[in-house]
N, C-alpha and C positions, 0 to 999 in steps of 0.2 A: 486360372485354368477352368475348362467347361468341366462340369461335371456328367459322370454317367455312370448307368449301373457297373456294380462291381464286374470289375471281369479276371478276379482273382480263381483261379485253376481254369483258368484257360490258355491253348498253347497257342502263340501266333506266329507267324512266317511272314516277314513282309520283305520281298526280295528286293532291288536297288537303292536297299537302305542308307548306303555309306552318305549318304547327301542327298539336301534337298526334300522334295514333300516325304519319299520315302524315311528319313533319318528323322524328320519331325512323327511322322507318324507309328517310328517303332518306340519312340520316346514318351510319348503318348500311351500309347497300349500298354505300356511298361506302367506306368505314373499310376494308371487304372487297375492296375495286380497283374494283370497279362506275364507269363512267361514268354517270351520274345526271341526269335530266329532270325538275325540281320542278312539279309543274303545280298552278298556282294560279288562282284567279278574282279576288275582291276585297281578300286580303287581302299585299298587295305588301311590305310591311314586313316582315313574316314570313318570305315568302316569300325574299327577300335576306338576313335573319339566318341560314337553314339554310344557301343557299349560301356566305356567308360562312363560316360555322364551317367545312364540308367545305372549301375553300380554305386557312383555318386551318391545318387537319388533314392539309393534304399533297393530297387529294382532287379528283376532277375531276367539276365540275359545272354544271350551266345552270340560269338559271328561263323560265320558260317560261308565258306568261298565257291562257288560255281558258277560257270558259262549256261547261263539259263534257257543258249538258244540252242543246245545242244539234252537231247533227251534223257540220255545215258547219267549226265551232272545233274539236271533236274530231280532224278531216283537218287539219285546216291544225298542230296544237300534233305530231303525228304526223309531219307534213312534219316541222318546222323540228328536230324531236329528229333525227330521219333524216339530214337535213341536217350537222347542228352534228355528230354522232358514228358515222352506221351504221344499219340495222338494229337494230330495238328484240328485248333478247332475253327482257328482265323487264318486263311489264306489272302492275302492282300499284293496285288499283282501287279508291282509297281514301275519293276525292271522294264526301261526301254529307250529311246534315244534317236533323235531326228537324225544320229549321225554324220549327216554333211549336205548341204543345200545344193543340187545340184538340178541344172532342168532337163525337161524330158532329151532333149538330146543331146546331153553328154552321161542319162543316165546310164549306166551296167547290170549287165544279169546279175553281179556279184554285189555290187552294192543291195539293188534290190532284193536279192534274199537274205542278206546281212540285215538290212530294216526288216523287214517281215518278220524274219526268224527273233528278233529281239525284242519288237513289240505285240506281236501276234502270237507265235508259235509257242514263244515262251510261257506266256500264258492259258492256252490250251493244256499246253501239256503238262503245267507247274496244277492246273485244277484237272487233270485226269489223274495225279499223284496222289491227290489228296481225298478227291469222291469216296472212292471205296469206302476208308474208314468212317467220314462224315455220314454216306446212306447206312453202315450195320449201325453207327448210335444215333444215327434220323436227329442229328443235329450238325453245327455248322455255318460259319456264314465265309463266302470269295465276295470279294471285293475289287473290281477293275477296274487301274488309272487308265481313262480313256483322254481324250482331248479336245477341245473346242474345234481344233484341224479337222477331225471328224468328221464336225458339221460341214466348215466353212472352207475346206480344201486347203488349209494350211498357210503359211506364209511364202516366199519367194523359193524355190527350188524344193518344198516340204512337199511334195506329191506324193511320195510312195510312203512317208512317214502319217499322210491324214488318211491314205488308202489302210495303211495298217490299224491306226486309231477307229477310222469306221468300220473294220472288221472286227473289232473288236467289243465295240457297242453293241453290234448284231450277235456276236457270240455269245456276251452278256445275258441277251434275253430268251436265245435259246437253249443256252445251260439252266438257266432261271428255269425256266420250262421244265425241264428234264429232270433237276434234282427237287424242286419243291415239291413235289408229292414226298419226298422224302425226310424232311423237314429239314433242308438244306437251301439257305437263302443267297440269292449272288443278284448283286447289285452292281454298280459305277459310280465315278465320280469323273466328272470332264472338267478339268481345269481350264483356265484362259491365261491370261498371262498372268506370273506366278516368278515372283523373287529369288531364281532356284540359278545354281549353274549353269543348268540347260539353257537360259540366254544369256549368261557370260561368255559360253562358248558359239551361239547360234545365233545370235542377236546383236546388234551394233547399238552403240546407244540413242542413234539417229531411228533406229527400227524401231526403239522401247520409247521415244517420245511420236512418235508416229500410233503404236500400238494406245496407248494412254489416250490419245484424243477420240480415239472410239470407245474407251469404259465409261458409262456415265459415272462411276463413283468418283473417277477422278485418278485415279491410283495403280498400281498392278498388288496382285495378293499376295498374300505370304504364305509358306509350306507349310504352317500352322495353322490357318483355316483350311487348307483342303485336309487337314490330318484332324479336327475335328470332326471333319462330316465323314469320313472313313470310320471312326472308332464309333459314332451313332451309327454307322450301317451296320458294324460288327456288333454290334450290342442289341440287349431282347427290347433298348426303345425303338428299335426298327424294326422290331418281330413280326411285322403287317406289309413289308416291304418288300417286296420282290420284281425284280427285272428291271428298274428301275435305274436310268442315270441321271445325277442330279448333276447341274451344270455350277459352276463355283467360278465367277467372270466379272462379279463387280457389276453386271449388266449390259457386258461385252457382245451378248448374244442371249436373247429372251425365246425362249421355246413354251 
């Protein structure tokens, strides 16, 4: 395991934890002292396996259930982590979901604000929950799972999911903007293709031998290197870091 500075009394919040980079990287921030907030929606089984293991592990942790595209559950999963441990000091904005591949014309006004609302909105307003406390002790760092979609317009029927990824890059840098006078750091991390559920359910394995011939390492990554370079953005070894997304691809896409 990487090593980093301690992040013992520190509270973190990493929403779509129950699986995947999220659930490595509440695992992670646990390992490192972090008191830890799994926020999950639907998937409750999961959600209880990550806590379990960090219990395991010696670690101290909560689950925590809200619809994060919804604002009202955003405040209230924000309350109860506040409650249960402090002031939130890592927010990690991880909830979100290509939901269903479909193309522009068969897409819906309803799917599209379902994606939007799950990858985008939810993260606005999960880091408008949290600012306040962050700028009165002018400390803090957000961290947003963006996507390589982003850049590259996604895979087949992924449009509104790499429109939501690229607004979310851009929002990155101008919250970065906004709260680092305050000594409030928000960064990114763009994944490429990545060993998660999210292409068990979205990905054929004709799709993921196809994806593979374009990473030169050869490979697709696992949730535990994007959950590395998550816990060094929340940590003071990043403390010179700000607005920044760092791409995590294997060399899928070179920026």
């Amino acid at each position: 395991m990487a090593i980093y500075p301690d992040l013992k009394g520190k509270v973190a919040l990493v929403t779509g934890a129950s699986s995947g980079i999220g659930a490595a990287t509440a695992r992670l921030l646990a390992a490192q002292g972090a008191q830890v907030a799994i926020g999950f929606h639907q998937n409750k089984k999961g959600a209880l396996e990550v806590l379990e293991s960090i219990s395991a592990a010696g670690g101290t942790a909560v689950a925590v259930v809200g619809d994060f595209r919804k604002t009202r559950e955003i405040r209230s999963v924000v309350e109860q982590v506040v409650n249960e441990f402090g002031p939130i000091d890592i927010l990690v904005n991880n909830a979100g979901s290509l939901v269903k591949r479909l193309p522009i014309r068969e897409l819906t006004e309803e799917l599209w604000d379902d994606v939007i609302a799950l990858n985008l909105k939810s993260a606005v307003f999960a880091s408008q929950a949290v600012a306040p406390s962050m700028i009165e002790r002018r400390t803090g760092a957000i961290v947003n799972v963006v996507s390589i979609a982003g850049h590259n317009g996604g895979g087949p029927g992924a449009g509104t999911y790499a429109t939501a990824k690229a607004g979310l890059t851009s929002f990155t840098k101008s919250l970065a903007k906004e709260l680092a006078p305050h000594g409030v750091r928000v960064n990114a991390i763009s994944p490429g293709v990545i060993d998660t559920p999210f292409h068990e359910v979205f990905s054929t394995p004709e799709m993921i031998v196809g994806f593979v011939k374009t990473i030169p390492l050869g490979r697709v990554g696992r949730s535990e290197e994007c959950a590395n370079v998550i816990a060094f953005l929340a940590s003071e070894a990043a403390s010179y870091i700000v607005g920044e997304t760092i791409e995590i691809n294997g060399g899928q896409l070179m920026r």
